[in-house]
C-alpha positions in Angstrom: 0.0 0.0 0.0 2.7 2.0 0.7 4.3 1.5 -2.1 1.1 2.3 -4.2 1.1 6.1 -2.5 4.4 6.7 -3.1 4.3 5.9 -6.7 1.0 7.9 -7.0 2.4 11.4 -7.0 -1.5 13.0 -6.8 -2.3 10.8 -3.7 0.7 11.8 -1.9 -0.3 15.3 -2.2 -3.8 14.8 -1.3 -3.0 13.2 1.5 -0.4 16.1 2.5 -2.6 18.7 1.5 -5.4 17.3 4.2 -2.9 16.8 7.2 -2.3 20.3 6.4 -5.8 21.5 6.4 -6.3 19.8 10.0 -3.0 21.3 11.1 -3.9 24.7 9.8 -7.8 23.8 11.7 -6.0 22.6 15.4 -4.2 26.1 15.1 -7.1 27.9 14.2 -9.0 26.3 17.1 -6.4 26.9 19.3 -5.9 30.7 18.4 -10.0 30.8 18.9 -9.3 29.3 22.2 -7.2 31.5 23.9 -9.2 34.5 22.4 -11.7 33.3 24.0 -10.1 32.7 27.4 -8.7 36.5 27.1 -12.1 37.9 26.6 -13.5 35.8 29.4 -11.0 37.3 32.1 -11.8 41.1 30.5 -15.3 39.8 30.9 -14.8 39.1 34.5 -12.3 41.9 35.1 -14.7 44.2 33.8 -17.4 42.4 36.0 -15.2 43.2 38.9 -14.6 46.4 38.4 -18.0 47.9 37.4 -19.4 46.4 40.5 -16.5 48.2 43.0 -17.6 51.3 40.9 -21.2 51.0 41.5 -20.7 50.5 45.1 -18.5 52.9 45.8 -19.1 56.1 43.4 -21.4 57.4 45.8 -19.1 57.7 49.0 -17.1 60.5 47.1 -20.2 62.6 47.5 -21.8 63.9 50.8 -25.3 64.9 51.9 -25.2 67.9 53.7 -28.2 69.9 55.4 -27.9 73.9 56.1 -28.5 75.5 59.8 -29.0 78.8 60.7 -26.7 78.6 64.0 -26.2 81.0 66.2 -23.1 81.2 67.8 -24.2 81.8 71.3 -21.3 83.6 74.0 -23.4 81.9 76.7 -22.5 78.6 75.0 -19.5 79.0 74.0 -17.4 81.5 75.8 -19.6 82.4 78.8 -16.5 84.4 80.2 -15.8 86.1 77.5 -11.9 85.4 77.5 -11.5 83.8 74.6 -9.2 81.2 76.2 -8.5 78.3 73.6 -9.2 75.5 76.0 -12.7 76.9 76.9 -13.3 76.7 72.8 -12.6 74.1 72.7 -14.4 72.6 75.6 -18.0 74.5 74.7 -20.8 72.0 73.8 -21.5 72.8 70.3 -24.0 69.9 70.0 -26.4 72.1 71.8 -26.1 74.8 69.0 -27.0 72.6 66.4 -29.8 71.1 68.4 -31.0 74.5 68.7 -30.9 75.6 65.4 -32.7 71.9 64.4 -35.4 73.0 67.0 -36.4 76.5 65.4 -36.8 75.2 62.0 -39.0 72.6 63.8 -41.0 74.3 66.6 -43.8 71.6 66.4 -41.7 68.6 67.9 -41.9 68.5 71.0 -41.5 64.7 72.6 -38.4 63.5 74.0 -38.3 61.1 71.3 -39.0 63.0 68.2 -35.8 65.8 68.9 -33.6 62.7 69.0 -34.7 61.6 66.0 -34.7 65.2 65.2 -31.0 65.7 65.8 -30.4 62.6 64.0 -30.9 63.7 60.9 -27.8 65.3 61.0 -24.2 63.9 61.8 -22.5 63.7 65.5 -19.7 65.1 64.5 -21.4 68.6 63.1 -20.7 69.9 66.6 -16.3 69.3 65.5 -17.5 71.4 62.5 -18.6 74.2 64.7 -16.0 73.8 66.7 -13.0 74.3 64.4 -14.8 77.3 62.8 -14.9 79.4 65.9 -10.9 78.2 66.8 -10.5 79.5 63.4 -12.0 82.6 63.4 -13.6 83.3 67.3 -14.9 86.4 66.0 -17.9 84.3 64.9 -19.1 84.0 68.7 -22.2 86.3 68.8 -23.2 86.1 65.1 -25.7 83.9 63.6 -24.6 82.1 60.3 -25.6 79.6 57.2 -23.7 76.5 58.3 -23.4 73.5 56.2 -23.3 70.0 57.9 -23.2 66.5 57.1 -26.0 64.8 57.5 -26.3 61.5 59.4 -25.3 57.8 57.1 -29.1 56.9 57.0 -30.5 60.3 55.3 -27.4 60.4 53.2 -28.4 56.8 51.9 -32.1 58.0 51.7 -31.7 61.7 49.7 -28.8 59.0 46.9 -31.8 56.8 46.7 -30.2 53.7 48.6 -33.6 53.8 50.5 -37.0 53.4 49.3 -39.2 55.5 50.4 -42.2 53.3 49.7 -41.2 50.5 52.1 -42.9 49.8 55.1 -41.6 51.8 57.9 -40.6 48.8 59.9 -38.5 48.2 56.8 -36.0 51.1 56.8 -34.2 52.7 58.8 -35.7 56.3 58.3 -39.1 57.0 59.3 -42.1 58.5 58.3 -41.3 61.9 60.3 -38.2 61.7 59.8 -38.5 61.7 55.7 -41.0 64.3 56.3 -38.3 66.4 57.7 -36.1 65.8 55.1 -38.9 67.0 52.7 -39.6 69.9 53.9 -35.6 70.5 54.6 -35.2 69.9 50.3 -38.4 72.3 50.0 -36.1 75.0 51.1 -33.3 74.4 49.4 -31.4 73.3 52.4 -30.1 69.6 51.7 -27.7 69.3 49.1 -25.5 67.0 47.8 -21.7 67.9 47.3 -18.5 66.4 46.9 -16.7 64.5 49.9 -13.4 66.2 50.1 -13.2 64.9 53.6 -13.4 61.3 52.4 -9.2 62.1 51.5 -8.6 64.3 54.5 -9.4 62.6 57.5 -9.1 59.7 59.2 -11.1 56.8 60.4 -14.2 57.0 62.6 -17.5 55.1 64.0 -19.4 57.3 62.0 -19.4 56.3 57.9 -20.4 60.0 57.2 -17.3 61.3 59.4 -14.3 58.3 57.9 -11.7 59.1 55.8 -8.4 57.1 54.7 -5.9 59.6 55.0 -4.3 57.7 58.3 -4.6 54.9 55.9 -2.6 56.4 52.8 -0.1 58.1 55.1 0.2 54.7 57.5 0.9 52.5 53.5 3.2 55.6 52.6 5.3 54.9 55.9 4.9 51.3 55.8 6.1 51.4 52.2 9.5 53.7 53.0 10.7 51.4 54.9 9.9 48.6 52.9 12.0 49.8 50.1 14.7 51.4 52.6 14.8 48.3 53.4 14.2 45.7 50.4 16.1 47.4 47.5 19.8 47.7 48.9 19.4 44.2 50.1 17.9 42.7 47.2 20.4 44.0 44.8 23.5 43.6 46.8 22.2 39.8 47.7 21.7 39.8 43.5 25.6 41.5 42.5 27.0 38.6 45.2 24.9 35.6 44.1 24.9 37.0 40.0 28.7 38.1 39.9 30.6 36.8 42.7 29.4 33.9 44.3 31.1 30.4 43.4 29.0 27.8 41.6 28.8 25.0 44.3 26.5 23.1 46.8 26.0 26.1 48.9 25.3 29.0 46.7 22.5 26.4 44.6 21.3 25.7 48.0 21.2 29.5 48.6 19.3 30.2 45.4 16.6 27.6 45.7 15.6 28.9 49.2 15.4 32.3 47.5 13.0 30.6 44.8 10.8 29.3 47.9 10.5 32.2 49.8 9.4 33.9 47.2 6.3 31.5 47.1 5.9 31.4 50.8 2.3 32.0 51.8 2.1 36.0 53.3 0.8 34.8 56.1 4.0 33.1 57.2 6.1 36.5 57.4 3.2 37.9 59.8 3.8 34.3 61.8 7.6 35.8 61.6 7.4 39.0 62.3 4.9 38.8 65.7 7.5 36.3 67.0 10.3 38.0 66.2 9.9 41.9 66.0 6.8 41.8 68.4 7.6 39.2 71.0 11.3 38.8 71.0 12.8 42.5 70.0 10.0 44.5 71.9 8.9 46.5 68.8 5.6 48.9 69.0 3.0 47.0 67.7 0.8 48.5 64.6 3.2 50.7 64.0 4.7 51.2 60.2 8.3 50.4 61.0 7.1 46.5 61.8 4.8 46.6 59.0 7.6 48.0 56.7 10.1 44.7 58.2 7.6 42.3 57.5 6.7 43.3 53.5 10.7 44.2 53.3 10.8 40.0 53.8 8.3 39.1 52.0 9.3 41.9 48.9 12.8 40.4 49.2 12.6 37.0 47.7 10.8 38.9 44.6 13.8 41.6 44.6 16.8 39.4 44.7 15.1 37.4 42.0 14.0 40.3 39.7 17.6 41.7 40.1 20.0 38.8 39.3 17.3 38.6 35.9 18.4 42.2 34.8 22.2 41.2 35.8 21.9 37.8 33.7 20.5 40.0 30.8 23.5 41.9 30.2 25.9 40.8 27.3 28.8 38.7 28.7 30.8 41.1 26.4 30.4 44.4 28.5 31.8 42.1 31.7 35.0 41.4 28.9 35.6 44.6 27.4 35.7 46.0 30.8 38.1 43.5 32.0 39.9 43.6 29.3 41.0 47.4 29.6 41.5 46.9 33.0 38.6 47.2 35.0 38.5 45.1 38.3 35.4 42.6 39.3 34.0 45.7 41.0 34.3 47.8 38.8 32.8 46.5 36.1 29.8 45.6 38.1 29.3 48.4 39.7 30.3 51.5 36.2 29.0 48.9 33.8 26.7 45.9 34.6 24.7 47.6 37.3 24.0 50.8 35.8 22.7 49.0 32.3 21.0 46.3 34.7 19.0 49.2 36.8 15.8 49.4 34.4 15.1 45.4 35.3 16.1 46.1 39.0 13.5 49.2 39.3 10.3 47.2 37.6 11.5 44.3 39.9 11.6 46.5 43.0 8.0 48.5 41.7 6.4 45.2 41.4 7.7 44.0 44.7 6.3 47.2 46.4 3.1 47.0 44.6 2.6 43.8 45.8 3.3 44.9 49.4 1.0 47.8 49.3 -1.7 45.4 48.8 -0.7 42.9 51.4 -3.2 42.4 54.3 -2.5 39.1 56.0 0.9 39.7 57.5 -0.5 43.3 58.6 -3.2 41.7 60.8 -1.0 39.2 62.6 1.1 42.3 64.1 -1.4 44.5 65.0 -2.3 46.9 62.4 -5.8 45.9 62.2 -6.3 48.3 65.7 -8.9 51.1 65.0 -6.8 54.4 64.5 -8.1 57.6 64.1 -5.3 60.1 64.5 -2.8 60.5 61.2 0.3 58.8 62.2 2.9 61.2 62.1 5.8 58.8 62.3 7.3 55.0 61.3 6.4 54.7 65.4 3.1 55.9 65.8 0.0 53.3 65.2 -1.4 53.4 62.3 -3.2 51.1 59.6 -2.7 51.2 55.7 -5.3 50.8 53.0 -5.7 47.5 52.4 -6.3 47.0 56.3 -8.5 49.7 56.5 -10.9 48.0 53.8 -11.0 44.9 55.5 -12.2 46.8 59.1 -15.0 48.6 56.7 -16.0 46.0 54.6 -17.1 43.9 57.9 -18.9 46.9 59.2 -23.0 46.7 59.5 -23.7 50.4 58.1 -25.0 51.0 54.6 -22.7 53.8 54.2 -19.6 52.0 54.9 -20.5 49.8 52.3 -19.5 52.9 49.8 -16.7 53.6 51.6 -15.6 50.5 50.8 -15.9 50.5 47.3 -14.1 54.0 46.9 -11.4 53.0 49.4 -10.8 49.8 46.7 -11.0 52.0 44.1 -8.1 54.4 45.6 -5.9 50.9 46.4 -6.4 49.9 42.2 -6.0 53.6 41.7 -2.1 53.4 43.2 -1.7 49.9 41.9 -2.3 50.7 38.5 0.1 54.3 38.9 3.1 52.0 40.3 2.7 49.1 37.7 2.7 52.3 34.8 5.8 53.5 36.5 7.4 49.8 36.3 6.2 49.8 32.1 7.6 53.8 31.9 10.7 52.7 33.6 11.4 49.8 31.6 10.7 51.5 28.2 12.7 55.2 29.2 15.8 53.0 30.2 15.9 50.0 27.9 18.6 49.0 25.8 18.4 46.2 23.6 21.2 44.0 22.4 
């Protein structure tokens, strides 16, 4: 039979001409196939995405509600000597509650001026407060205040409650929306943007949080990460890459390196509450721990990112170097490392990218505490913002749902800012051989 086909000069090339056809169709299939699989993950990515949008959009905005208040010397200053502690002890609660009762001289039980008050936030009497440490010459003058309103009627006036549910079904009330009417009716409820949402810190109330102690806490945490991760990683990389002899101990060396850099997150937590914590006596949530733990977890990806870019350079730069003279160290450090720096930066970008959105090591040492204050060093507590998502998301408030959302949407927001430096980086710097 054989012999038939290869004396038959037609068959033979039918029969080649149809093992090509199915070749050219698995190709075809298989080109289809992994179309497919990239416009599934955009599919889902998008999915993703558009969903942390829809939650969180709306906690960039704030509902706030207008009060006539009158700054009243009895209240605040009662001896008129403008002493800054006696500001800033005055109850400016009671000036909001006043102003709340003129525009509503009809309630009258106990019960409907707390729900009365409620409709605007417990922190409007702060907002009172640092205007008149600001500028004391308000005490004595009545003026247009704008405050936020409380998480419920924020959610109701953005439509995240229905009006026509059953009252025992949501959290605001008939009188209460009633109020809010009649406050829209004069043109005192208005919706503007959140600025304090990037200028404060965390608090119990959802209209009152902000992640600025978070972004500053990941912006300390992430100093000394890189303080701490980049000199070590690339010298660890020039020793192992350039000096190090080829035996038993070095390959023992490396493949360590390769397993660390898979380790779980969780483990360097485990590491650093035994060993920075409860051994060396180091303040607890604080960002100088937090920056030791990702600076061991980031090193593993540094070392290996860097002895990459070292590999990558032509063996004839290391020659031409030596052969005019150069010593070992000096050709590594005028020649190899500065043509190998592009490869170590997106290495060491990545590396901190992927620490900024660690959380699991974080909680183990602490940094999962509730902290309002703006840490103002690498030893005050703090909490970063990938912790500071995780305390909101498991929060029971409507509003802090939002807050969520927008805090994940800040997180992608730097993510996507260091991963575009990395790709700048690597394309300003490049050389090709």
């Amino acid at each position: 039979m054989t012999d038939v086909i290869a004396s038959d000069p037609l068959r033979k090339a039918d029969i080649s001409a149809k093992r090509l056809k199915r070749r050219y169709a698995a190709e075809a299939r298989f080109r289809a196939y992994g179309l497919l699989a990239i416009l599934a993950a955009i599919a889902v990515l998008g999915l993703l995405l558009s969903s942390v949008v829809m939650q969180g959009y709306s906690a960039f905005t704030q509902t706030e509600i207008a009060l006539e208040i009158h700054f009243d010397p009895e209240v605040i200053d009662p001896e008129g000597s403008r002493d800054p502690d006696t500001l800033a002890q005055a109850d400016y609660r009671l000036l909001v509650k006043r102003a709340l009762y003129e525009l509503f001289p009809g309630v009258t039980k106990r019960r409907d001026k707390r729900r009365l008050t409620g409709l605007v936030s417990s922190g409007a009497g702060f907002t009172l407060q640092n205007m008149v440490m600001d500028e004391p010459e308000l005490i004595g003058r009545t003026q247009e205040v704008w405050v936020k309103s409380s998480d419920d009627v924020d959610s109701f006036v953005k439509g995240f409650i229905d009006r026509d549910l059953p009252p025992e079904d949501r959290r605001i009330k008939d009188d209460e929306i009633a109020w809010i009417d009649a406050l829209a009716a004069r043109g005192d409820v208005a919706t503007r943007f959140n600025g304090s949402f990037f200028t404060t810190g965390d608090s119990r109330e959802p209209e009152q949080a902000g992640i600025l102690g978070a972004v500053v806490g990941s912006v300390l945490t992430l100093v000394i990460t890189l303080l701490l991760s980049f000199p070590l990683g690339v010298l660890a990389a020039v020793y192992l890459e350039e000096f190090a002899p080829k035996n038993r101990w070095t390959d023992l060396i490396e493949v360590n390196i390769n397993n660390l850099a898979a380790v779980p997150s969780i483990i360097f937590g485990l590491l650093g509450l035994a060993v920075f914590l409860n051994f060396m006596g180091l303040p607890r949530s604080a960002p100088l721990v937090g920056g030791m733990v990702l600076a061991l977890m980031t090193l593993p990806t540094v070392i290996i990112a860097a002895r990459a870019a070292f590999a990558s350079v032509p063996p004839s730069i290391r020659e031409a170097a030596l052969g005019i003279g150069a010593s070992k160290l000096q050709t590594v450090t005028h020649h190899v490392l500065p043509l190998a720096l592009p490869g170590v930066l997106t290495g060491t970008i990545i590396g901190m990218a992927r620490a900024l959105g660690e959380t699991a090591p974080l909680l183990l040492i602490g940094m999962v505490a509730f902290v309002v204050d703006i840490p103002g060093s690498f030893s005050d507590p703090a909490t970063v913002l990938p912790v500071q998502i995780y305390i909101w998301v498991d929060s029971p408030e409507r509003a802090f749902v939002a807050k969520t959302g927008a805090a994940i949407m800040v997180l992608l927001a730097f993510l996507i800012a260091m991963n575009a430096l990395a790709v700048v980086l690597r394309k300003r710097f490049e050389r090709r051989w």
